[in-house]
Structure formats: structure tokens, C-alpha cells
N, C-alpha and C positions, 0 to 999 in steps of 0.2 A: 483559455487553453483546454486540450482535452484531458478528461480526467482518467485519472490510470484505473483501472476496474482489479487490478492483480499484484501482486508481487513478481519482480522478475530478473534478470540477467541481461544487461544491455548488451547487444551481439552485434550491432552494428548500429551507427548516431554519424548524424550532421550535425553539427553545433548545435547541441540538445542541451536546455538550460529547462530547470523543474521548480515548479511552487513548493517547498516541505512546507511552508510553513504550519499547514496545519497538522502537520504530527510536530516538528520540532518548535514551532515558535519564530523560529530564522526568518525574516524580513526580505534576504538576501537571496535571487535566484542561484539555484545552483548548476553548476557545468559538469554535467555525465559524459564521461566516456568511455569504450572500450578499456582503454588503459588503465585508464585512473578514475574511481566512482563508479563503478559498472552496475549497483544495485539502484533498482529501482522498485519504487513500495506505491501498494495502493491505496489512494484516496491522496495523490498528488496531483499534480495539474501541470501539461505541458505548456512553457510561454513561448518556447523559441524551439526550431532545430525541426529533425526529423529521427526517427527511431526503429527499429526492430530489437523485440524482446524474447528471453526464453521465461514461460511462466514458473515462478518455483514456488507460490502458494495464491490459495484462494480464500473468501470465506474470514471463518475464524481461523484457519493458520496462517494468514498475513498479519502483515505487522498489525495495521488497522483493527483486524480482530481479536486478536491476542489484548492490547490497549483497551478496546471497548468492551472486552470478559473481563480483564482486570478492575475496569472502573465499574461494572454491574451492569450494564448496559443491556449483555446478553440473558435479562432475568427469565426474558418469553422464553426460550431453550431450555431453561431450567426448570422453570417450572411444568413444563411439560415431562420433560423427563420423569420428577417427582410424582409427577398425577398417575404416569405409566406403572411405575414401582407400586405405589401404593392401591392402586385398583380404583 
């Protein structure tokens, strides 16, 4: 499936079912819909269905990125910063 590049706002799905499991663990495709689940995160993977999304982050402000600055992931950005401050 195709993998989500964004965080988003599902705005319109055909029987749209998503891999989390690499951010949660869940084994279990999951069913998005307008109604009911409308969030959709990136660094998921589409198995089934069809979609249109509104983006509401990218980057380090998706879920993804938030998760991989918490586990230190993002050290390259930091340490950059720090070389800037310091001269």
C-alpha cells in the first residue's frame, strides 16, 4: 500500500482500511471514515479503499515526528542548531 507522507483529515474515503501498525503496534487493519476515524497520520500505509486528505502536519509536527524527537532520533537537527549557537 501507499504510504501516507503527512498527517491529515480524511475528507472523502471509499472503503479506506490503514496499516497503524507501525506507530501503534495493532496487527489489525483499520477502517477510516469521514464519520467515524477521520484522522489519518503519517508513516502509515494504505491496504484497501480510496481517499482524499486535508494535510494538518508535516515533518517534525506529525505524529511520526513528534515520536522520533521524543525517542532522539531527531539528534542531526539538534546538533546543528547547537553548532549555530555556539559558533
Amino acid at each position: 500500500g501507499d504510504l501516507l507522507p503527512a498527517d491529515g483529515v480524511l475528507i472523502q474515503g471509499n472503503d479506506l482500511k490503514i496499516d497503524e501498525s507501525a506507530l501503534t503496534g495493532e496487527s489489525d487493519h483499520v477502517r477510516k471514515s469521514v464519520d467515524k476515524d477521520p484522522m489519518l497520520l503519517s508513516g502509515t500505509h494504505v491496504m484497501e479503499g480510496s481517499g482524499k486528505m486535508v494535510v494538518t502536519a508535516v515533518g517534525v509536527n506529525s505524529q511520526t515526528g513528534i515520536i522520533f524527537t521524543l525517542l532522539g532520533a531527531g539528534g542531526a537537527e539538534e546538533e546543528e542548531k547547537k553548532e549555530k549557537k555556539g559558533g
